[in-house]
N, C-alpha and C positions, 0 to 999 in steps of 0.2 A: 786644833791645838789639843796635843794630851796633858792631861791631869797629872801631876806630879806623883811621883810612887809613895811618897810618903802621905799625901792625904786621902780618904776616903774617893770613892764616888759618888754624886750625889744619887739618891734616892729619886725614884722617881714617883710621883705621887699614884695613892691607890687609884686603878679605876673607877668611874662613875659609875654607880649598879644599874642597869637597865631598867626603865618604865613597863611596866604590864602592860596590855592594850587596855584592859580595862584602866589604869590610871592615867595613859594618855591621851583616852576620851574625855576622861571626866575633867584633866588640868585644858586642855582646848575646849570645852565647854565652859568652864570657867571663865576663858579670857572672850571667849563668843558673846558670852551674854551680856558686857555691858555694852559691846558696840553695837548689837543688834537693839538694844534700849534705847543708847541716842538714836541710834538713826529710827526707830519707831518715833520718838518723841520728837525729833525734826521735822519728821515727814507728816505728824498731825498738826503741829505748830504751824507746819508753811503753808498747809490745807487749809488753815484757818487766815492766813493771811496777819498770824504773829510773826515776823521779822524783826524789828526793832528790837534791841536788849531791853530798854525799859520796857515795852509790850512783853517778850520773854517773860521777864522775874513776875510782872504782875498776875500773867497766865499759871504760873507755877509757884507764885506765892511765895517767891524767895526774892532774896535783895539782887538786881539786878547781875551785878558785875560776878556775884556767887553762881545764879544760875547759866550764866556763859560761858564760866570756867567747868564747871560739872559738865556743860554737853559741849566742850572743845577739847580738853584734856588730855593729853595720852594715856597719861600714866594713871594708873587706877588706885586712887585712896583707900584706908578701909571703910567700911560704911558708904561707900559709894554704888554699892548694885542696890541696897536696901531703899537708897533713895532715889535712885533711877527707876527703880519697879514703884515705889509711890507714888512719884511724876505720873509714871506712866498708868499708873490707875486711877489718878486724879484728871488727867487729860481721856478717859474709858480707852485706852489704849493697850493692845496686847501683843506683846514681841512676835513676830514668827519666831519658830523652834525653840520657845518656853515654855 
């Protein structure tokens, strides 16, 4: 269907400007880093034979239902790598490719 001659066309929005390589290393590094946390701090937890959520939070010294949502989450909060990389040095635990 055309547009009637008496109204505009619509615009169509500007392009998106292109990522550098270098800035879309560094935003996929970004999003790397905290799943490679949980799964470092999964993988020490299960090593240890922590499974249970209350065993979890008391290993990591947070309130149970808090530390289950921080290593199941998708979505990444702010302040959530600062406290993933704490766990994970509290548990002596070091990400690969950190």
């Amino acid at each position: 269907m055309t547009t009637p001659p008496d109204r505009p066309t619509p615009a169509s929005p500007p392009p998106k400007p292109k990522l550098t390589l270098e800035e879309r290393r560094a935003r996929e590094a970004d999003q790397l880093a905290p799943m490679r946390l949980r799964m470092a701090i999964n993988y020490e937890l299960d090593k240890r034979g922590i499974t249970t959520p209350k065993a979890i939070g008391a290993a990591l010294g947070m309130p149970r239902d808090e530390a289950v949502k921080l290593l199941t989450r998708q979505s990444l909060r702010e302040g959530d790598v600062a406290l993933l990389e704490a766990l994970a040095a509290r548990l002596g635990v070091q990400a690969p490719g950190l």
